[in-house]
C-alpha positions as CSV (number, residue, x, y, z in Angstrom):
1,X,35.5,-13.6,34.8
2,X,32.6,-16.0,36.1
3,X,33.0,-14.4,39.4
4,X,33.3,-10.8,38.3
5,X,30.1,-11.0,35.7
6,X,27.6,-12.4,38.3
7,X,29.2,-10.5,41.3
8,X,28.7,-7.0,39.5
9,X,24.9,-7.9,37.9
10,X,23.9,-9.2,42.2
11,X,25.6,-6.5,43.3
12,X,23.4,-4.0,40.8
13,X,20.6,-5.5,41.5
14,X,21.1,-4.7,45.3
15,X,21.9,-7.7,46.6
16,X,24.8,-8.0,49.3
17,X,28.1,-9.9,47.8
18,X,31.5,-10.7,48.4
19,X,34.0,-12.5,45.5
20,X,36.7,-14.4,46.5
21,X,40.1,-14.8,44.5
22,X,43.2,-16.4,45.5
23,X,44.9,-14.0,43.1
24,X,44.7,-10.7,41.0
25,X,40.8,-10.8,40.5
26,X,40.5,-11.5,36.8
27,X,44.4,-12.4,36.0
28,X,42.9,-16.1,35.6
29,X,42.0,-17.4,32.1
30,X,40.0,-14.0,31.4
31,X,43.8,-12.1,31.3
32,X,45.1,-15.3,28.8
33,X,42.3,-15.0,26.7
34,X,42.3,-13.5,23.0
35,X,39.1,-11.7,23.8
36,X,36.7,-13.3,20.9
37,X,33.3,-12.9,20.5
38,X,33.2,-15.7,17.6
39,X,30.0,-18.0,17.9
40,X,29.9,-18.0,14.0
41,X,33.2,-19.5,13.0
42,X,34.0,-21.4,15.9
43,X,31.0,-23.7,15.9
44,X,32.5,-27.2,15.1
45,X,30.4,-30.5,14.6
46,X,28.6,-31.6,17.7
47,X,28.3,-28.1,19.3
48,X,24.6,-27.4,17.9
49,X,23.6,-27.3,21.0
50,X,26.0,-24.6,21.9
51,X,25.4,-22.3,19.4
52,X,22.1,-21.2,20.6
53,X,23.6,-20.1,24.2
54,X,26.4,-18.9,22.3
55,X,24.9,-16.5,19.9
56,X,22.2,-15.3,22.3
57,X,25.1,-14.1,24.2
58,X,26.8,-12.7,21.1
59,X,23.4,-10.3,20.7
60,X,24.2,-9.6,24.2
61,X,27.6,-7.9,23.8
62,X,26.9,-4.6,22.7
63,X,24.8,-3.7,25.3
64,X,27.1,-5.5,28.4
65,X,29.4,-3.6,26.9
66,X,27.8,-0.4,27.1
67,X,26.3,-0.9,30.4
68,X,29.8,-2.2,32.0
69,X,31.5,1.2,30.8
70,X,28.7,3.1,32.0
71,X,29.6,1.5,35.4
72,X,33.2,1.4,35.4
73,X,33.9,4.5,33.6
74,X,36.3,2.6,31.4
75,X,36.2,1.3,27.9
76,X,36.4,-2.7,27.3
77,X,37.6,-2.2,24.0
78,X,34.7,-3.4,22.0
79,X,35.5,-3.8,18.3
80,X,32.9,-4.7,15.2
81,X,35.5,-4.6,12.2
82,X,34.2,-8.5,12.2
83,X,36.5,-12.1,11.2
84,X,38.3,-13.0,8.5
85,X,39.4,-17.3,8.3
86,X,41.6,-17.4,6.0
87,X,42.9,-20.5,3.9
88,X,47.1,-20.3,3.1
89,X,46.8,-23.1,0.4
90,X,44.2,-25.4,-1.6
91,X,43.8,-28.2,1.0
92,X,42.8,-25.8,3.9
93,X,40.6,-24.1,1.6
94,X,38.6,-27.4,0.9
95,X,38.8,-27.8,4.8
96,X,37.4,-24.5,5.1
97,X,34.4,-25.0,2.6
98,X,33.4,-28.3,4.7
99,X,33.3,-25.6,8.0
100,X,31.8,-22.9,5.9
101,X,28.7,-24.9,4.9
102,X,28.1,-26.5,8.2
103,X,28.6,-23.2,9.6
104,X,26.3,-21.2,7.6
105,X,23.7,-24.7,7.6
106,X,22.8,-23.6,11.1
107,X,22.3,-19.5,9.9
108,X,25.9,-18.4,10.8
109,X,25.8,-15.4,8.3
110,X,29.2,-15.8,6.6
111,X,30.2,-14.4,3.2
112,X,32.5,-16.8,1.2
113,X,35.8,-14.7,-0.5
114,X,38.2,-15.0,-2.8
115,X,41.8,-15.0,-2.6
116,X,41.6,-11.5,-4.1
117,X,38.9,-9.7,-1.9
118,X,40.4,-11.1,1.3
119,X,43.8,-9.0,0.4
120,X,41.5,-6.2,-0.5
121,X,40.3,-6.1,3.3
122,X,43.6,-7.3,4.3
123,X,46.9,-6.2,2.0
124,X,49.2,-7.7,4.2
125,X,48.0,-11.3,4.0
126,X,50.3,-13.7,2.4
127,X,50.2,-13.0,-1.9
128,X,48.8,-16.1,-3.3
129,X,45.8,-16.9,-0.4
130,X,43.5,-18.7,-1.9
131,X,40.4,-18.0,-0.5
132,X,38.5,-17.1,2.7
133,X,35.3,-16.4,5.0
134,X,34.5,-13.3,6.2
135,X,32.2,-13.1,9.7
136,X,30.7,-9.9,9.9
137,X,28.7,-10.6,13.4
138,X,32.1,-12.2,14.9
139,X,33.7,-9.5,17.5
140,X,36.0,-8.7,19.7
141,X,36.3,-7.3,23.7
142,X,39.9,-6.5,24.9
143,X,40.1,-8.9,28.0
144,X,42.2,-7.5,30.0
145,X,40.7,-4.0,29.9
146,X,37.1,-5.9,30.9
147,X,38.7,-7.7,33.4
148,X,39.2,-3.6,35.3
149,X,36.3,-2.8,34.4
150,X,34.6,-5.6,35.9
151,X,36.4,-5.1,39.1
152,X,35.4,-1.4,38.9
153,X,32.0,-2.0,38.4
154,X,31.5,-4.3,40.7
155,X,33.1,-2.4,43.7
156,X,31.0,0.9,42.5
157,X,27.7,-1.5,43.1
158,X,28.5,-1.7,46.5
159,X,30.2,-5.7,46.1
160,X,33.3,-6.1,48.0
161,X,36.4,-7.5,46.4
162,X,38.5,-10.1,48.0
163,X,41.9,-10.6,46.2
164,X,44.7,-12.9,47.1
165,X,42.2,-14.6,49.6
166,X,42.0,-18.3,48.7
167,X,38.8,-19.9,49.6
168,X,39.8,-22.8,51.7
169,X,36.0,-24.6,51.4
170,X,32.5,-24.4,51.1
171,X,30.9,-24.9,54.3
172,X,28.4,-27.1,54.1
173,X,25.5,-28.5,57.0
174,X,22.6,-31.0,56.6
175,X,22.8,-30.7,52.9
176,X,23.1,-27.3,52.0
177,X,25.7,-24.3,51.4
178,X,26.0,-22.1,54.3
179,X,28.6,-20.1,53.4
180,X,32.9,-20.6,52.8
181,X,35.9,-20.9,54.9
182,X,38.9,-18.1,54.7
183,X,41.8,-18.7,56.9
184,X,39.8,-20.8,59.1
185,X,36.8,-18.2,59.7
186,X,33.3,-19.1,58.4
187,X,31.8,-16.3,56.4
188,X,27.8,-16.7,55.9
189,X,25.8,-16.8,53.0
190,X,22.8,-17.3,51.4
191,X,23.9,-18.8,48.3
192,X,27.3,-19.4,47.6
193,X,28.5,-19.6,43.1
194,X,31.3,-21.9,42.7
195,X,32.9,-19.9,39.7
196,X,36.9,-20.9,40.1
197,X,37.5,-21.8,36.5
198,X,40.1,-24.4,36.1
199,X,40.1,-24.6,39.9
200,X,36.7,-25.5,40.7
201,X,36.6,-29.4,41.9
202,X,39.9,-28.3,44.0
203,X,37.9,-26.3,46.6
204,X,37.3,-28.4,49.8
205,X,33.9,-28.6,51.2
206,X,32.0,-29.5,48.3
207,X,30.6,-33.3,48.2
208,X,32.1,-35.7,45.7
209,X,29.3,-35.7,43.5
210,X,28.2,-31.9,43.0
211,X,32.2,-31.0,42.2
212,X,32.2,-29.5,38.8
213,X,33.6,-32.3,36.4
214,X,36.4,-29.3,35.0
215,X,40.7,-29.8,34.3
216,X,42.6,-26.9,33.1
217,X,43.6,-26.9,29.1
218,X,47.1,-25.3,28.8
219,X,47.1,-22.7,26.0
220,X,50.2,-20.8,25.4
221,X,49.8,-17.2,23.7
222,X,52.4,-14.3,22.5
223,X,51.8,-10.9,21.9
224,X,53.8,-9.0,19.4
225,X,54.2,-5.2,19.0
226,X,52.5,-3.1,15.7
227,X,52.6,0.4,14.9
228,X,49.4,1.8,16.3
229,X,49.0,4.4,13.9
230,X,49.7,1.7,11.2
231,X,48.9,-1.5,11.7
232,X,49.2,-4.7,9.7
233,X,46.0,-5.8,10.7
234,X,42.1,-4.5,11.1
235,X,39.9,-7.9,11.6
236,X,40.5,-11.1,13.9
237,X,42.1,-13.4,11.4
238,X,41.8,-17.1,11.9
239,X,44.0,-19.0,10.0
240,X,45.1,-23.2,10.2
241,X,45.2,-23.9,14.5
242,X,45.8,-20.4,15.3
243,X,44.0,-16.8,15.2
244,X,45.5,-13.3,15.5
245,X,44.0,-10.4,16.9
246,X,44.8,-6.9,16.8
247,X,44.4,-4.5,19.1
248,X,44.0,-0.6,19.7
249,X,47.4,0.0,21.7
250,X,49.1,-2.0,18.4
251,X,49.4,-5.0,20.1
252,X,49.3,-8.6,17.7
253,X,47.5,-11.5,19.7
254,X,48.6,-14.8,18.1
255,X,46.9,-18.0,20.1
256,X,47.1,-20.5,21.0
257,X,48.1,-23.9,21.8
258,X,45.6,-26.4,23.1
259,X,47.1,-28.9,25.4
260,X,46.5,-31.7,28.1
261,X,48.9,-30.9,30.5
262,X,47.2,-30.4,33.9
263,X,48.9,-27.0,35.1
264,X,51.8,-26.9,33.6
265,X,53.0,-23.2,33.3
266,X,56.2,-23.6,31.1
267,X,56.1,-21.6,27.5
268,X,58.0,-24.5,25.3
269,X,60.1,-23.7,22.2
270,X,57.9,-26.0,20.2
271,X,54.5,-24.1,21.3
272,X,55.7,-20.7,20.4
273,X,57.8,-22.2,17.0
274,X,54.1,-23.0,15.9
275,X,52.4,-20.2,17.0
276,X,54.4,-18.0,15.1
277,X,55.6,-20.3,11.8
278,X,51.5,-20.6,11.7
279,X,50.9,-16.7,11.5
280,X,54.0,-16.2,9.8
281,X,52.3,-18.4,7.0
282,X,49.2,-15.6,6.9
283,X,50.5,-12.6,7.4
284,X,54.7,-12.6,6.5
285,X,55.5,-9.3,7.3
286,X,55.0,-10.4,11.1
287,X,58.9,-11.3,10.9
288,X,59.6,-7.6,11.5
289,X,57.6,-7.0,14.9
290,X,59.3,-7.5,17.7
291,X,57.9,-9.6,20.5
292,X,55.9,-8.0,23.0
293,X,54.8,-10.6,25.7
294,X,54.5,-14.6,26.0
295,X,52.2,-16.0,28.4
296,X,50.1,-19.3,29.4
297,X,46.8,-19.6,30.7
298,X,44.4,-22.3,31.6
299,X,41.1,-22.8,30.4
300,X,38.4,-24.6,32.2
301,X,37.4,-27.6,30.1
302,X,34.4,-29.5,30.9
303,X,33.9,-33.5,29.6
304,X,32.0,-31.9,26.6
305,X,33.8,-28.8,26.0
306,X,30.4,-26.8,27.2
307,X,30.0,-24.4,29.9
308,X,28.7,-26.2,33.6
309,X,26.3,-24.0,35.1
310,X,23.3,-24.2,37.1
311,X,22.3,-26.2,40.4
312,X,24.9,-28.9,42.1
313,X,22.2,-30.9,44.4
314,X,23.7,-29.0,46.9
315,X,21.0,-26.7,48.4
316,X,22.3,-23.2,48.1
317,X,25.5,-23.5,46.0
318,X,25.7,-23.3,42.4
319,X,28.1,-23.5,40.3
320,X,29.7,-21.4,37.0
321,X,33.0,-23.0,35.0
322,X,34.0,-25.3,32.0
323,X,33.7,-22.2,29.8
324,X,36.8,-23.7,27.8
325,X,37.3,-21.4,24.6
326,X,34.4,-19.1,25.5
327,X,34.4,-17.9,28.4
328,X,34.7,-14.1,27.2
329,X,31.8,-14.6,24.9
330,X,29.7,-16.3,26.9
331,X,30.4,-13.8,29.9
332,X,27.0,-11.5,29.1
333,X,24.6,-14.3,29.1
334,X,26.5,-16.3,31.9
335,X,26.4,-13.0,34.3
336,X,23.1,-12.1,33.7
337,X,21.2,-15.6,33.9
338,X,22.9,-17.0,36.9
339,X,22.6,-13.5,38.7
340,X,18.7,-14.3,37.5
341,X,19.1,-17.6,39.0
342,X,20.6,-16.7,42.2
343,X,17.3,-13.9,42.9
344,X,15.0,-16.0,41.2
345,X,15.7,-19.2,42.8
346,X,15.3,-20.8,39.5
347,X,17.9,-21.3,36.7
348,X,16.6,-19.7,33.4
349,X,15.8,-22.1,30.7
350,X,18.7,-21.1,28.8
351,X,20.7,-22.9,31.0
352,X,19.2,-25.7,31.4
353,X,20.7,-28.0,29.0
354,X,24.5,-26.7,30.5
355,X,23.8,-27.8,34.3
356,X,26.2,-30.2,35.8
357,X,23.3,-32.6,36.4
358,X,23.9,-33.6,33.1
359,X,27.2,-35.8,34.5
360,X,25.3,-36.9,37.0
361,X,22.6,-39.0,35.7
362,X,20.0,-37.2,37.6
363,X,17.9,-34.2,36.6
364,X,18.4,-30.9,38.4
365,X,16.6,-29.9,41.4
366,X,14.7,-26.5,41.6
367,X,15.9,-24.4,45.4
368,X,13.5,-22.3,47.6
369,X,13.9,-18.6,46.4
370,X,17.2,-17.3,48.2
371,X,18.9,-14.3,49.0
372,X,22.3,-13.1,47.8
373,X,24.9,-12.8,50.5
């Protein structure tokens, strides 16, 4: 997604570019994802500092959106219905209140409902819900289809696509980034973005200290299959440790587990009993759908769960992972401030606070202006 974003803003700014994947560009952790725009109700205590990048590239979203379309010539499947969390019983509602007034502390708009309205917006939801929050400014982008349309855009740009062409490693000379390695042949560049997600402090090349300090998170994820033409569900419902999400084609999201196990790609019994005992608590008449997909996918967590952007020390390389859980909502902000930073020679305040320099002990340093490969 990193890749994709700042590839397709260079590329329509007129610079030269080439993106690298060792895969299906964009089958990564942007295919796994649930697609959520939700700065509001996913704040949690100690991500202040997030929010600001977060919502800033919440206000973004419409307009990527509508730009990237333009582009591509396909739709990303942007949805404003807005997010229901929903309580199941009287403890998780008093959990919720806690969230609820932190949230809305920081001025997350959020609307506090009854057991009563939230069936009203909802009828399927479990009879007997206590009580909810409803998000109007929380969203939602259909992953996969900005995933093509990244692709798509980026190509029509003029930026040429490399899949299933691992990067073997940076190339780098007297202190600075000269371009990569593929199947031992140097390509040149200008600058060179580190953006391999979960992957990041594998690639060779790169000194010790400027890898990205990123491990994959294992989250396991099933789909199941609605009617289209009448489906259980309208909003992105969050309930207790998981969130369902419909989508146009009738397809159910419900996500996902959060687990430390390096890349482990095996769907377990007990990860998809929870996923769907949890939603089956919510919304009971999910019993009847039959199960469409089941999939893992790896996020790219950082030390402090915040994204790592910015300048490595290395002259001419920078670097854009450790999204974790919001990579897809902070893919407008994240494309269009490092593409600024790449022209510019300067990372944008904005990012500032996110630059890997901050596990390093040293401030960042500011590069020569550069060209884009």
């Amino acid at each position: 997604m990193c890749g994709l974003g700042i590839g397709w803003r260079l590329a329509d700014a007129g610079c030269e570019v080439d993106v690298f994947d060792k895969g299906e560009a964009g089958h990564g952790a942007t295919w796994a994802a649930a697609g959520m725009l939700a700065a509001g109700v996913e704040t949690e205590p100690g991500e202040e500092g997030l929010l600001k990048l977060t919502r800033e590239s919440q206000r973004r979203w419409p307009e990527f959106a509508r730009m990237l379309e333009a582009a591509s010539g396909l739709s990303v499947g942007y949805r404003d219905e807005g997010t229901l969390v929903v309580a199941t019983n009287r403890d998780e509602l008093d959990r919720l209140r806690f969230d609820y007034e932190f949230q809305t502390s920081l001025g997350v708009e959020l609307q506090w409902l009854g057991g009563g309205e939230l069936r009203e917006r909802e009828p399927y939801l479990r009879s007997g819900v206590p009580g909810g929050v409803f998000s109007p400014n929380d969203h939602q982008v259909d992953n996969r289809r900005l995933a093509e349309a990244l692709k798509v855009a980026l190509q029509k740009a003029g930026g040429r696509l490399h899949e299933h062409a691992p990067v073997e490693a940076v190339e780098v000379d007297a202190g600075r980034a000269k371009g990569v390695v593929m199947e031992g042949r140097r390509l040149e560049a200008d600058v060179v973005v580190l953006a391999a997600g979960p992957w990041s402090r594998e690639i060779d090349g790169v000194p010790q200290e400027a890898r990205p300090p990123v491990r994959p998170i294992k989250g396991q994820m099933l789909s199941l299959r609605m009617d289209p033409a009448h489906p259980l569900v309208r909003h992105v419902i969050w309930a207790p440790k998981l969130y369902l999400v419909p989508r146009d084609d009738g397809r159910l999201l419900i996500g996902a587990t959060v687990e430390e196990k390096g890349f482990d790609d095996k769907v377990t019994a007990g990860g998809v009993f929870a996923l769907l005992e949890g939603a089956w608590r919510a919304l009971p008449a999910i019993e009847e759908l039959p199960i469409d997909e089941i999939w893992v996918g790896f996020r790219p967590g950082s030390r402090d769960d915040a994204p790592i952007v910015g300048e490595t020390g290395v002259d001419g390389l920078l670097v854009a992972t450790g999204h974790h859980r919001n990579g897809i909502l902070l893919a407008p902000v994240t494309a269009e401030l490092m593409a600024e930073a790449v022209i510019s020679g300067r990372v944008p305040e904005a990012l500032e606070a996110f630059s890997p320099a901050r596990f390093q002990g040293r401030a960042g340093q500011t590069q020569e202006k550069v060209l884009c490969r």
